[in-house]
SEGUMI-937152 format. One record per residue (C-alpha): residue in three letters; x negated, y, z; residue number from 0. Coordinates in steps of 0.2 Angstrom, whole numbers. Example, Ala and Ser with C-alpha at 12.3 -4.5 7.8 and 13.67 -1.06 7.14 Angstrom:
BEGIN
> resn:x:y:z:resi
> ALA:-62:-22:39:0
> SER:-68:-5:36:1
//
This chain:
BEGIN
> resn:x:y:z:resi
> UNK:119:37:51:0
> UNK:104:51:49:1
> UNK:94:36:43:2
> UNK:105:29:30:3
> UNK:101:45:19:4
> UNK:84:44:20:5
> UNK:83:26:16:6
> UNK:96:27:-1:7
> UNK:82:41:-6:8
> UNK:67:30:-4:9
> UNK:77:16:-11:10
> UNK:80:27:-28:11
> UNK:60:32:-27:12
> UNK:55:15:-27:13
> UNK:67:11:-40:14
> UNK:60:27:-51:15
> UNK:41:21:-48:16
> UNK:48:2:-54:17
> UNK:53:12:-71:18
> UNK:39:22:-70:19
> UNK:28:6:-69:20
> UNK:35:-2:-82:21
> UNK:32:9:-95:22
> UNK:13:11:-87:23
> UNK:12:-8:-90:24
> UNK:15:-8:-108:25
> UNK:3:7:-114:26
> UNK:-11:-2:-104:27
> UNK:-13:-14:-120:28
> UNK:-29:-18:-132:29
> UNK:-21:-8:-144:30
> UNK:-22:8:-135:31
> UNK:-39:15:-140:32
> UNK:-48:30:-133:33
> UNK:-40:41:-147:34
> UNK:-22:34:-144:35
> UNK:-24:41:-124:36
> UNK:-31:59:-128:37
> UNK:-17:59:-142:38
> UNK:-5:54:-128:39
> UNK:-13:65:-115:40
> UNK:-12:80:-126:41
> UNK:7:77:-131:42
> UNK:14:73:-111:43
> UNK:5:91:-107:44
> UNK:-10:79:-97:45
> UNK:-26:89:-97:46
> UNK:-34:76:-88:47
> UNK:-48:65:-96:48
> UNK:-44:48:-101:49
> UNK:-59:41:-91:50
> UNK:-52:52:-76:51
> UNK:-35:45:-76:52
> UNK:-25:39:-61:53
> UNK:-9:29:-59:54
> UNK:-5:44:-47:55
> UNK:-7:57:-59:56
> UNK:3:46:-73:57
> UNK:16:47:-59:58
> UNK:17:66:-55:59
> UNK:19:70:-74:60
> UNK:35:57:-73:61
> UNK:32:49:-87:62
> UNK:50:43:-89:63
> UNK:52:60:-97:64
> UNK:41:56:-107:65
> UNK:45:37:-112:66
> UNK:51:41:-133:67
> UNK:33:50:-135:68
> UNK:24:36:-125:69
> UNK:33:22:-136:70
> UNK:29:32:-153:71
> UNK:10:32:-149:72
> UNK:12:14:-144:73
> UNK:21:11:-160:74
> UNK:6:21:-171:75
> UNK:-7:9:-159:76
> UNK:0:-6:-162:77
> UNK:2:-2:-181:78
> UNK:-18:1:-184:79
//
């Protein structure tokens, strides 16, 4: 029974990265230019560099949080 919480609380972490993921998978487009990540970057609080960028990083900053601000940058990409 000590086990089953542990594996309902990986289950929900692998769920949130699947989310997480998701949302990675559609900024990573050709519209995206080097000006639409720094814009990004600066907005989700990332001081990272875009050339530096890791999935891990895109991952700590949770970027669920941080989905309506990824989607309008998308939106402003796409539109140019």
């Amino acid at each position: 029974m000590k086990t089953y919480e542990a594996y309902e609380k990986m289950k929900n972490r692998i769920k949130h990265y699947g989310k997480m993921n998701k949302v990675i998978s559609n900024v990573k487009t050709e519209a995206m230019k080097a000006r639409h990540w720094k814009s990004l970057l600066s907005k989700i609080k990332m001081s990272t560099p875009y050339n530096d960028l890791t999935i891990g990083q895109l991952w700590n900053c949770d970027v669920i949080k941080h989905e309506k601000v990824i989607e309008d940058v998308l939106t402003i990409a796409r539109g140019e």
